[in-house]
Structure formats: C-alpha cells, structure tokens
N, CA and C atoms as an extended XYZ file, in Angstrom:
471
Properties=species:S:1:pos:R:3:atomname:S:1:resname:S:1:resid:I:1 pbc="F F F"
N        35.696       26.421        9.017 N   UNK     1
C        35.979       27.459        9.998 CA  UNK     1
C        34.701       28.239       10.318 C   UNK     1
N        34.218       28.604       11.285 N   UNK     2
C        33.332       29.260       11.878 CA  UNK     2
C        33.789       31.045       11.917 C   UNK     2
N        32.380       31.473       11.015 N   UNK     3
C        32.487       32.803       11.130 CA  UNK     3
C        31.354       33.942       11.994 C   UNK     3
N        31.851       34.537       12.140 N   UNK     4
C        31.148       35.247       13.117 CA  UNK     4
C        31.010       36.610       12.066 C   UNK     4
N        29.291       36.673       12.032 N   UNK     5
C        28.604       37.691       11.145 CA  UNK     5
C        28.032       38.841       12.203 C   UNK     5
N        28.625       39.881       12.038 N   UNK     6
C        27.516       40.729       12.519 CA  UNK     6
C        26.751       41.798       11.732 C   UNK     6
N        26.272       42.219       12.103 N   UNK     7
C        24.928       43.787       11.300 CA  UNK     7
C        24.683       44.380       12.023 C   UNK     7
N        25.275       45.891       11.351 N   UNK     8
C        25.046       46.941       12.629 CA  UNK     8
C        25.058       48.455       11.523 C   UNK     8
N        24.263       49.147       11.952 N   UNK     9
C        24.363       50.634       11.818 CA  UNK     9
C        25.743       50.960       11.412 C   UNK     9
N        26.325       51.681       10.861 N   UNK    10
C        27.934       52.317       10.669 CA  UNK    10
C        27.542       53.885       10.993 C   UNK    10
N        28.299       53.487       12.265 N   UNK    11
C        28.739       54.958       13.155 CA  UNK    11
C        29.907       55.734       12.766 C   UNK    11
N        30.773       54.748       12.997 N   UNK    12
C        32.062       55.420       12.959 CA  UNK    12
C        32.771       55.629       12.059 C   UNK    12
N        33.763       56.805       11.789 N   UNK    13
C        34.014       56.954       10.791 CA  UNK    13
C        34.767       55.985        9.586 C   UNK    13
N        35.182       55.058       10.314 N   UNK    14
C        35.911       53.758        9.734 CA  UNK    14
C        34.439       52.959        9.006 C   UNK    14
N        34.062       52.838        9.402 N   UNK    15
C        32.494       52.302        9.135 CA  UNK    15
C        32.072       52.400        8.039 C   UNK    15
N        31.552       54.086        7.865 N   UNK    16
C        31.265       54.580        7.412 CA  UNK    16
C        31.734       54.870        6.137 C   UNK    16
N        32.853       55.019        6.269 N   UNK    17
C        34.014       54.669        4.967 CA  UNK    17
C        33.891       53.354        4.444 C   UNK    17
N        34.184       52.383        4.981 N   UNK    18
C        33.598       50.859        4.546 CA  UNK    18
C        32.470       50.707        4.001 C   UNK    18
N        31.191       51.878        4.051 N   UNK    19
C        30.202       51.238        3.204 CA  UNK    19
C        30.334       52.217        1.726 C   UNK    19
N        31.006       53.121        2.029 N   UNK    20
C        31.126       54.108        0.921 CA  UNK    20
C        32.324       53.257       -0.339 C   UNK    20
N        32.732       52.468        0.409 N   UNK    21
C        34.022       51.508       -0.405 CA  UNK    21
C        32.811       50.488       -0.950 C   UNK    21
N        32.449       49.621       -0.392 N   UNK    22
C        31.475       48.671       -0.707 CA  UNK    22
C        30.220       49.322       -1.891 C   UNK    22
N        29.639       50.315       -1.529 N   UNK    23
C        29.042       51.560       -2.517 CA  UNK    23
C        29.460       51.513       -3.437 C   UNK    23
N        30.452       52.243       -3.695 N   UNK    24
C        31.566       52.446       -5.146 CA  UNK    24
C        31.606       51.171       -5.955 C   UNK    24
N        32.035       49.891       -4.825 N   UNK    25
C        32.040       48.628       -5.653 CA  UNK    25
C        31.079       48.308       -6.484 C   UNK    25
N        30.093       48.256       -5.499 N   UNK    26
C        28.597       47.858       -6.030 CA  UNK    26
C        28.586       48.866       -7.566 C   UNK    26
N        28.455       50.070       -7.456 N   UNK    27
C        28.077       51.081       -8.372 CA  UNK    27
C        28.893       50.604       -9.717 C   UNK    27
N        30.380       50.132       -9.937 N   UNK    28
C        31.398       49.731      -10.843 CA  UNK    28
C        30.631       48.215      -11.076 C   UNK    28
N        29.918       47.386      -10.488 N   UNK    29
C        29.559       45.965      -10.628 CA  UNK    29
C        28.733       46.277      -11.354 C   UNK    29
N        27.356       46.935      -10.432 N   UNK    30
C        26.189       47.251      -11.274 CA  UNK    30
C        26.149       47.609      -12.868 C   UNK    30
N        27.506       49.512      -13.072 N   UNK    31
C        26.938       49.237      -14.426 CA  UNK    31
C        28.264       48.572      -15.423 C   UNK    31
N        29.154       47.715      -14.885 N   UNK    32
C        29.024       46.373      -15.542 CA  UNK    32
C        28.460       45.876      -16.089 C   UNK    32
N        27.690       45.286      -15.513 N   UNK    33
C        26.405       44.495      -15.590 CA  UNK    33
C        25.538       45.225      -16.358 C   UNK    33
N        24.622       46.042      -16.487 N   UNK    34
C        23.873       46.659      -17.095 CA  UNK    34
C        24.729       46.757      -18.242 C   UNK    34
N        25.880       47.589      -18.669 N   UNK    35
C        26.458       48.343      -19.944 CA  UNK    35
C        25.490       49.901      -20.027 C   UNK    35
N        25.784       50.489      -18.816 N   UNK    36
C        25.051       51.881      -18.633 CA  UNK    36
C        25.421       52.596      -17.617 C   UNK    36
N        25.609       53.490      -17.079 N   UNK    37
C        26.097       54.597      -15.972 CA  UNK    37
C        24.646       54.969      -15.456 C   UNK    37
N        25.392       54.956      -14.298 N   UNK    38
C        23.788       55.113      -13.267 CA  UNK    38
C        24.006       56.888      -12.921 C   UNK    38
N        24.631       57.882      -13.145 N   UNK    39
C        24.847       58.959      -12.776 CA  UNK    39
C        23.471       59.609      -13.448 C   UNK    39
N        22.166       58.820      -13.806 N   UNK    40
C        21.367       60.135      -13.638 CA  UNK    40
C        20.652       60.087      -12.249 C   UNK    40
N        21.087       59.108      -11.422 N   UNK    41
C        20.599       58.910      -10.075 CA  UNK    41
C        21.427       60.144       -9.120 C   UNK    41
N        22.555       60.746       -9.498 N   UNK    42
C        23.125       61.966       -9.139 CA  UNK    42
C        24.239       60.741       -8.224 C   UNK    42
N        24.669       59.777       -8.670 N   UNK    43
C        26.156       59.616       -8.058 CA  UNK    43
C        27.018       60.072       -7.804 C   UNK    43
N        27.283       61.363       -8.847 N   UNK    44
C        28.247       62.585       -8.120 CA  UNK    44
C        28.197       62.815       -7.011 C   UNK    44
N        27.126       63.984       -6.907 N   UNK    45
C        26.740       64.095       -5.543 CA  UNK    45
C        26.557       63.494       -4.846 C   UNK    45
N        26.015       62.114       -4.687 N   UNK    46
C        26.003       61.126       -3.477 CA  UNK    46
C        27.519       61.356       -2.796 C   UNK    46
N        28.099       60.773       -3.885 N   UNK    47
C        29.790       60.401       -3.252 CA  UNK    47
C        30.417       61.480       -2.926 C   UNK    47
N        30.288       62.203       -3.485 N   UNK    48
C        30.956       63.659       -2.819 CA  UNK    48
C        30.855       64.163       -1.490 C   UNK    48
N        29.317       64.173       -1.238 N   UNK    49
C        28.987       64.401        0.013 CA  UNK    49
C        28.299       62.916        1.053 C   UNK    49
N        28.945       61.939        0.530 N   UNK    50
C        28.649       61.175        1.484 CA  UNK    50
C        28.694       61.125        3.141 C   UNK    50
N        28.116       60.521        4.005 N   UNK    51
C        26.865       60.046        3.624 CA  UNK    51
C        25.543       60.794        3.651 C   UNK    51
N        25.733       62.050        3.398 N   UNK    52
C        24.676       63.032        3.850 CA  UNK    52
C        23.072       63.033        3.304 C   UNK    52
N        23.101       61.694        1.861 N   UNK    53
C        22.167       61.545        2.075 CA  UNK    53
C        21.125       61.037        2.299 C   UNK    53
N        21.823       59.785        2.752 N   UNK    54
C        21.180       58.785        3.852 CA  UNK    54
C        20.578       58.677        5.756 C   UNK    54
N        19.790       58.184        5.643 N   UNK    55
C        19.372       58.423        6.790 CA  UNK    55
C        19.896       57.302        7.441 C   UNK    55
N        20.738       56.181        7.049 N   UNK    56
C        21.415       55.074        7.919 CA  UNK    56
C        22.289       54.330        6.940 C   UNK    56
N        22.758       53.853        7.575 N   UNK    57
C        24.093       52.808        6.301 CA  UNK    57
C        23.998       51.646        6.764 C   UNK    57
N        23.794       50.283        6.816 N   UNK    58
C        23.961       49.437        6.904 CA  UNK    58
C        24.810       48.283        7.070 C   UNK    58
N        25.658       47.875        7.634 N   UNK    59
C        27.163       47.551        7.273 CA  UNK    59
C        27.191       45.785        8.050 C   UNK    59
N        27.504       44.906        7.029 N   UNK    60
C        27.663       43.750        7.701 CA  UNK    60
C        29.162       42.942        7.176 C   UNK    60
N        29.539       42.335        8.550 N   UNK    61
C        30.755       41.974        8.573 CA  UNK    61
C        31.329       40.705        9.338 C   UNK    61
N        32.257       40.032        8.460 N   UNK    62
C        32.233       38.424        8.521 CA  UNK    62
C        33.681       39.009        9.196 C   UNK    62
N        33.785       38.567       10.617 N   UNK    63
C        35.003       38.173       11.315 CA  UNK    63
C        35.779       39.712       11.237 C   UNK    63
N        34.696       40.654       11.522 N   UNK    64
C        35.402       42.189       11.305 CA  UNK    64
C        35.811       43.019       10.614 C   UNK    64
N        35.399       41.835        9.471 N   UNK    65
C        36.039       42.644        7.912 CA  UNK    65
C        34.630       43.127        7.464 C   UNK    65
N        34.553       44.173        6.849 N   UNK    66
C        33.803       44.495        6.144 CA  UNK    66
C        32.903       43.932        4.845 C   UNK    66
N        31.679       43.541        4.592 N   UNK    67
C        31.915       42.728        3.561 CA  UNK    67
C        30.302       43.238        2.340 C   UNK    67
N        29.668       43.893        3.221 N   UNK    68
C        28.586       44.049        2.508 CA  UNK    68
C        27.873       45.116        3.375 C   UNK    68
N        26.747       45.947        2.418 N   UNK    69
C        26.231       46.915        3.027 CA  UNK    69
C        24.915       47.829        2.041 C   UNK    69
N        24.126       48.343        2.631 N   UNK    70
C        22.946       48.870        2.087 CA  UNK    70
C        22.401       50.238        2.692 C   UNK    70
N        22.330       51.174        1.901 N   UNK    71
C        21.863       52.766        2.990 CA  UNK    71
C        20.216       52.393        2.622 C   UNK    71
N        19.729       53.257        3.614 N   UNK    72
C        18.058       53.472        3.579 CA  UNK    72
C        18.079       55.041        3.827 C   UNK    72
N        17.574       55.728        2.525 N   UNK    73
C        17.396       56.904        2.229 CA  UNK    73
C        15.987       57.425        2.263 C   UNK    73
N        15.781       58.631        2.710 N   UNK    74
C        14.469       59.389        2.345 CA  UNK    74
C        14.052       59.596        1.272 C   UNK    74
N        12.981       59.619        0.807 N   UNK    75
C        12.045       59.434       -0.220 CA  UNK    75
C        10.987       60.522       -0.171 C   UNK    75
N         9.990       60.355        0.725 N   UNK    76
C         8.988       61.356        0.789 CA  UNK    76
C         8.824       61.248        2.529 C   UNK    76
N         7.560       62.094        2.940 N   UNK    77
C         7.694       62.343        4.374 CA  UNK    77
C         7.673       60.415        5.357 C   UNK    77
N         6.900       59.463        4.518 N   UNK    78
C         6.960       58.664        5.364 CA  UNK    78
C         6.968       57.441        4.203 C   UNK    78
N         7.535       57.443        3.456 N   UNK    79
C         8.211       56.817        2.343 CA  UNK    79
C         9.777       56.541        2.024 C   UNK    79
N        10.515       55.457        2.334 N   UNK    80
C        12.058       55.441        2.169 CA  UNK    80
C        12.669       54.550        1.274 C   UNK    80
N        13.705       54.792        0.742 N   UNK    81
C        14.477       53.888        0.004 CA  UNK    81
C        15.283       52.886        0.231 C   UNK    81
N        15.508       51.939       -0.139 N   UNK    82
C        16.585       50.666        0.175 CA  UNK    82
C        17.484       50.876       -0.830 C   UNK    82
N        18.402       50.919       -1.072 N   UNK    83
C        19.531       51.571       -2.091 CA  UNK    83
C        20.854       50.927       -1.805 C   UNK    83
N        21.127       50.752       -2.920 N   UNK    84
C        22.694       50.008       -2.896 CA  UNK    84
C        23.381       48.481       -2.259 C   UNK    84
N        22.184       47.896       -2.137 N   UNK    85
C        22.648       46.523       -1.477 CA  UNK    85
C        23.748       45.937       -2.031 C   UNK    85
N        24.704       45.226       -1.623 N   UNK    86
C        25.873       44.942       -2.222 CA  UNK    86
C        26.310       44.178       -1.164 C   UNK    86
N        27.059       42.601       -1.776 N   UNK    87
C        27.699       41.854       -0.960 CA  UNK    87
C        29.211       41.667       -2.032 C   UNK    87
N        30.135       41.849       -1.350 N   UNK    88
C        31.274       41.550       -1.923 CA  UNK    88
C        31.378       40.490       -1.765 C   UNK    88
N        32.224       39.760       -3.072 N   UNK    89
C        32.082       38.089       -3.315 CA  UNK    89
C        32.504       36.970       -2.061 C   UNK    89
N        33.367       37.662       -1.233 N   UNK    90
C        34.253       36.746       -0.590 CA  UNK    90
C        32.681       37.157        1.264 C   UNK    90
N        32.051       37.872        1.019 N   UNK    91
C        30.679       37.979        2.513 CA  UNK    91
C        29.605       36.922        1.112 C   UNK    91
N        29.667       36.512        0.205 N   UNK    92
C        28.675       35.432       -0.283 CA  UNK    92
C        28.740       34.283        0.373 C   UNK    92
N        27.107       33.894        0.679 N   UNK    93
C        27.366       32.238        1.082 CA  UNK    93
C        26.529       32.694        2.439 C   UNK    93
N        26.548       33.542        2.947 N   UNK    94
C        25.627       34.228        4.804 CA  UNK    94
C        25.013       34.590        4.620 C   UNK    94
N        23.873       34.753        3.602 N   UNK    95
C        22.274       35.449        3.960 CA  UNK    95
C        22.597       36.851        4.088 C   UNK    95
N        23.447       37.764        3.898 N   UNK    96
C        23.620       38.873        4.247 CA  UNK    96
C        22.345       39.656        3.370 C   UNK    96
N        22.681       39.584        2.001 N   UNK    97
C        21.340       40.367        1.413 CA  UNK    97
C        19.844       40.026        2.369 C   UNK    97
N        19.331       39.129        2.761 N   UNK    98
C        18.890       38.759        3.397 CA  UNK    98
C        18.628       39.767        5.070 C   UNK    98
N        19.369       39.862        5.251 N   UNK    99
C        19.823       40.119        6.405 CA  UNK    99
C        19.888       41.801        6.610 C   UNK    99
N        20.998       42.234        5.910 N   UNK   100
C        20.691       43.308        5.781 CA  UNK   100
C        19.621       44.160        5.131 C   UNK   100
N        18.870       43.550        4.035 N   UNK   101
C        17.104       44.207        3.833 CA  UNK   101
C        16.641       44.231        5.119 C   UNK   101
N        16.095       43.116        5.893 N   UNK   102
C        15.318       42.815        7.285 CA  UNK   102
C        15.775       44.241        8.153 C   UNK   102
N        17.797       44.085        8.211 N   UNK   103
C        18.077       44.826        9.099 CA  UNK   103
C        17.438       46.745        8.670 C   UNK   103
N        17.605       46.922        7.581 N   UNK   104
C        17.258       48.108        6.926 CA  UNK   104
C        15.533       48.352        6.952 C   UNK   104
N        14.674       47.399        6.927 N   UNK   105
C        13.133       47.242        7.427 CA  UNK   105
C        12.986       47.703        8.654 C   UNK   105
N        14.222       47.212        9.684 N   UNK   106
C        13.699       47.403       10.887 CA  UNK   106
C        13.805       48.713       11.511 C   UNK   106
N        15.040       48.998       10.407 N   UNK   107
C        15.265       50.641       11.285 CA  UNK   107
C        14.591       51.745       10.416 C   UNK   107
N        13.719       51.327        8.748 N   UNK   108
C        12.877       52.025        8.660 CA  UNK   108
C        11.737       52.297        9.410 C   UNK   108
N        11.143       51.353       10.395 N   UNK   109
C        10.232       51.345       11.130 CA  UNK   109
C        10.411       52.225       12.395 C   UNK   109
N        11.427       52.010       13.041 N   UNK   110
C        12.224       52.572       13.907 CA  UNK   110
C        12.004       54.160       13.628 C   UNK   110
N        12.369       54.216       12.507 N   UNK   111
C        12.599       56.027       11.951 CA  UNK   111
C        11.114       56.334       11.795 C   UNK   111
N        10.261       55.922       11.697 N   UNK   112
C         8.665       56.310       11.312 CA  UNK   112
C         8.376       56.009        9.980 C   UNK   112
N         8.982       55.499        9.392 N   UNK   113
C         8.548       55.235        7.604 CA  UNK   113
C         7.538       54.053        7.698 C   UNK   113
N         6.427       54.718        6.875 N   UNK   114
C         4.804       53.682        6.515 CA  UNK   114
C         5.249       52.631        5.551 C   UNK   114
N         6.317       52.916        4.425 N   UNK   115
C         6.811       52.213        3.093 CA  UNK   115
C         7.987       52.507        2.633 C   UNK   115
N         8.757       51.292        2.186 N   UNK   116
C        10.058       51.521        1.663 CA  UNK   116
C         9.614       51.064        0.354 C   UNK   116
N        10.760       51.851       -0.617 N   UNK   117
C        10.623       51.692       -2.365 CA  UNK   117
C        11.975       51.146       -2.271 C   UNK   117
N        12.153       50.240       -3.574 N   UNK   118
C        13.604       50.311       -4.180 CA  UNK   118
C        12.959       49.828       -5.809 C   UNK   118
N        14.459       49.919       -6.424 N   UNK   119
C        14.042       49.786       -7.485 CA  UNK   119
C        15.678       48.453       -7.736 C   UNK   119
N        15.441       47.284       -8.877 N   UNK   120
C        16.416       46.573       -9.426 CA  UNK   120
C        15.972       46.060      -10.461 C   UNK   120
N        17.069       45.241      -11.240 N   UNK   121
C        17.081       44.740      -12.460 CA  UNK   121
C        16.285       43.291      -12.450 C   UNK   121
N        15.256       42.766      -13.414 N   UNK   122
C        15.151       41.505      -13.239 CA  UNK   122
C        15.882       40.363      -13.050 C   UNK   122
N        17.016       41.157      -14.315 N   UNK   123
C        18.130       39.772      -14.057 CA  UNK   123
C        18.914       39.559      -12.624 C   UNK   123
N        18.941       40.582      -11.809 N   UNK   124
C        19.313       40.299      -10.680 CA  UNK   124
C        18.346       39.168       -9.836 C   UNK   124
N        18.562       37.969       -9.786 N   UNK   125
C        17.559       37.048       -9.616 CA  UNK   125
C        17.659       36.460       -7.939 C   UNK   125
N        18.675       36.525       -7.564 N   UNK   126
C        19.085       36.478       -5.663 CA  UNK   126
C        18.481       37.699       -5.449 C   UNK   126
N        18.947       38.966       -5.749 N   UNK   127
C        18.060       40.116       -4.722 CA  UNK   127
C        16.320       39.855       -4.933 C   UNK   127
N        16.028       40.136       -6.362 N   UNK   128
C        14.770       39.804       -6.667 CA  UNK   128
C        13.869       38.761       -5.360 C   UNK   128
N        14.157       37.421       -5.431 N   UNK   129
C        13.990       36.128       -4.685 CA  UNK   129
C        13.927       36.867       -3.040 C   UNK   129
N        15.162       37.916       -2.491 N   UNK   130
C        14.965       38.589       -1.089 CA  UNK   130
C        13.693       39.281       -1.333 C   UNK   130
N        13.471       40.253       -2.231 N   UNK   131
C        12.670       41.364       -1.910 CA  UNK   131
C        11.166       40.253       -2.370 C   UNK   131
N        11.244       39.378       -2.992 N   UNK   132
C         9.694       38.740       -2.957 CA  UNK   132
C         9.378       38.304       -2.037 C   UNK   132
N        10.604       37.835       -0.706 N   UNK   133
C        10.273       36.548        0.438 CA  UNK   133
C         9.906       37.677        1.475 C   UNK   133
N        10.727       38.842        1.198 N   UNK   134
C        10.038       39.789        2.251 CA  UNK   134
C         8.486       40.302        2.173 C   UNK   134
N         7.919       40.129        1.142 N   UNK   135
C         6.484       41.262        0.816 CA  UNK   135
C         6.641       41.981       -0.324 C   UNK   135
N         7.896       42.383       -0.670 N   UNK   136
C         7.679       43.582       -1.809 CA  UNK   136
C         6.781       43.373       -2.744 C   UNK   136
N         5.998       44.012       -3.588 N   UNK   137
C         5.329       43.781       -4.543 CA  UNK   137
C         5.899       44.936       -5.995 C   UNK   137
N         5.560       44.504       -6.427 N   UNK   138
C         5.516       45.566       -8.028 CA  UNK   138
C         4.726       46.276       -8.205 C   UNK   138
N         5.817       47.814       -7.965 N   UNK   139
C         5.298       49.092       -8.593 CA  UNK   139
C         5.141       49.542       -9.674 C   UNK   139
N         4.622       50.584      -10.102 N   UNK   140
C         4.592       51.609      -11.106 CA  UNK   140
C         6.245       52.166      -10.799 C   UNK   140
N         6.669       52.547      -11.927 N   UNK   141
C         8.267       53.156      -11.603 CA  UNK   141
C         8.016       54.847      -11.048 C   UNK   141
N         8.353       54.935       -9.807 N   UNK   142
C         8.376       56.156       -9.001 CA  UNK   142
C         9.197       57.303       -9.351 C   UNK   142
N        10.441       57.108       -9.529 N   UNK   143
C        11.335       58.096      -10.260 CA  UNK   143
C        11.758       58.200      -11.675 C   UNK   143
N        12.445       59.638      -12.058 N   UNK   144
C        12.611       59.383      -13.352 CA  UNK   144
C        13.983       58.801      -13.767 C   UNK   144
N        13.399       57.031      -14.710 N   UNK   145
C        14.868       56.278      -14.937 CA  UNK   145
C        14.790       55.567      -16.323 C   UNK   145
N        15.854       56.708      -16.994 N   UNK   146
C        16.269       56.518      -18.598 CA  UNK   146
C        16.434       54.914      -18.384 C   UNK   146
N        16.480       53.675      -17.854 N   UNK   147
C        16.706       52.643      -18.175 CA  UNK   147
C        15.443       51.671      -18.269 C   UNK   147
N        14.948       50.962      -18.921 N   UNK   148
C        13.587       50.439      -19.262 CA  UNK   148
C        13.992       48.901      -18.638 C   UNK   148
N        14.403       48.374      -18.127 N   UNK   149
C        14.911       47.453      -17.411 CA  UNK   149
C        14.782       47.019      -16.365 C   UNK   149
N        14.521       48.517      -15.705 N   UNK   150
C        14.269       48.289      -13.848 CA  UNK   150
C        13.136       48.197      -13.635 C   UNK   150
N        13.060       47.208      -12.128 N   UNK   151
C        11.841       46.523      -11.740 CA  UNK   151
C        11.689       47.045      -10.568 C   UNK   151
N        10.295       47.927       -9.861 N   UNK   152
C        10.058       49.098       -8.990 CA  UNK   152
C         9.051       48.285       -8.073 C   UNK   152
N         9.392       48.067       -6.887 N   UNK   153
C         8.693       47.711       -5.645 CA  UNK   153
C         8.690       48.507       -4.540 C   UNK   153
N         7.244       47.515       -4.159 N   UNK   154
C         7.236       48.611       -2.856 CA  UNK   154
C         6.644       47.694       -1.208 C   UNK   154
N         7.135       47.741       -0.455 N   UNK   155
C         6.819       47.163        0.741 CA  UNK   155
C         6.504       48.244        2.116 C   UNK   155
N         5.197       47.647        2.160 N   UNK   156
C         4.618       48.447        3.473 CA  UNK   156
C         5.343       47.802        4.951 C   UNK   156
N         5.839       48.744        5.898 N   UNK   157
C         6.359       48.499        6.894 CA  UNK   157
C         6.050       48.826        8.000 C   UNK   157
C-alpha cells in the first residue's frame, strides 16, 4: 500500500497536541531505555507549559496520522537545539528521523541560527548514523547532565 508522508511545522492546535503526545512517548521510551529520569532537563516545566519553549515543533505524518516529531529550541542568541526526535514504531520504515532533522536544519536556518546542538545516547545507533550523515560532529558536553552516557554534537548551519 502506498503511503503518503508529509512534514510540516505544527500550527494547529491539534498538531500541536500530537507532538506533545509523541514527546511524552519518546520521554517514557527514552528513560526506559536508559533506567534514569530525564527531569533534570526540567520536563516538568516543558510539559506544563508546552509548547512555550520551543521555537518550532516538527510533526511528520504517514496518511494523516500522526507519527513522529522533533522541536528545535533556543539555546543561545544564534545557537539552537534539536530535541526530542521520536518516531513511533508503526511511522518506522520512512526516513522520518532523517527527514525531520533536515526538516528542523532548515527552519533553523530560516530563524537565523549559525549552529544547532543536541545531545544522545551512543547506543542509540539509527539517530547517531542521521546526525553523522548530516555533519554533526562531537562536542564537549554543553549543559549540565548527571548522565555520563550522552554523546554532545554540534552542526554548523
């Protein structure tokens, strides 16, 4: 069956809600995976006041459904974040991680940002493989993160 992918900004409030669902997921996968709580990143507050503190949400979707999504947050005056990439199992198989980094590159550029940071786990070995095919390289770790695990890049844009 032929699916029809799109990637787009989340405007609307339906949208917008869809990446905050996809968010949450990701956040319950992640520290899964780890065996650690990411709340010194201030997840409270993110979710509480979502999305206020992102400067875009990312939202991609197989046949209208919602399926995956990534915010690009401020950092410093011309420095931004890639944060929260997440494909729910059933948007696997479309390049979306893929897709949505590029798409999140483009509208950092768009916004005036010189460099985007993110930070992930080695063992995450598909995102890893995106952020090397794009440019990222390996940072020094930028923020402060109780977990000795994470792997800190940075790509000029």
């Amino acid at each position: 069956m032929y699916s029809s992918v799109t990637i787009g900004i989340a405007r609307s409030p339906d949208d917008i809600a869809a990446v905050k669902d996809i968010f949450l997921e990701y956040l319950s996968f992640i520290e899964d995976y780890l065996g650690e709580s990411l709340n010194f990143q201030g997840t409270e507050k993110e979710f509480s006041n979502f999305p206020d503190s992102y400067d875009a949400l990312i939202l991609a979707k197989i046949n209208g459904e919602a399926v995956a999504a990534c915010g690009l947050k401020p950092f410093k005056s011309d420095i931004c974040e890639l944060k929260r990439l997440y494909s729910r199992p059933d948007g696997r198989g479309h390049q979306l991680g893929l897709k949505l980094t590029k798409a999140t590159i483009v509208e950092a550029r768009k916004q005036g940002y010189k460099k985007m940071y993110l930070d992930t786990d080695r063992g995450l070995t598909h995102a890893n493989a995106i952020y090397e095919s794009l440019g990222f390289e390996d940072i020094e770790r930028y923020y402060d993160n109780p977990m000795g695990c994470s792997r800190y890049m940075s790509l000029k844009i």
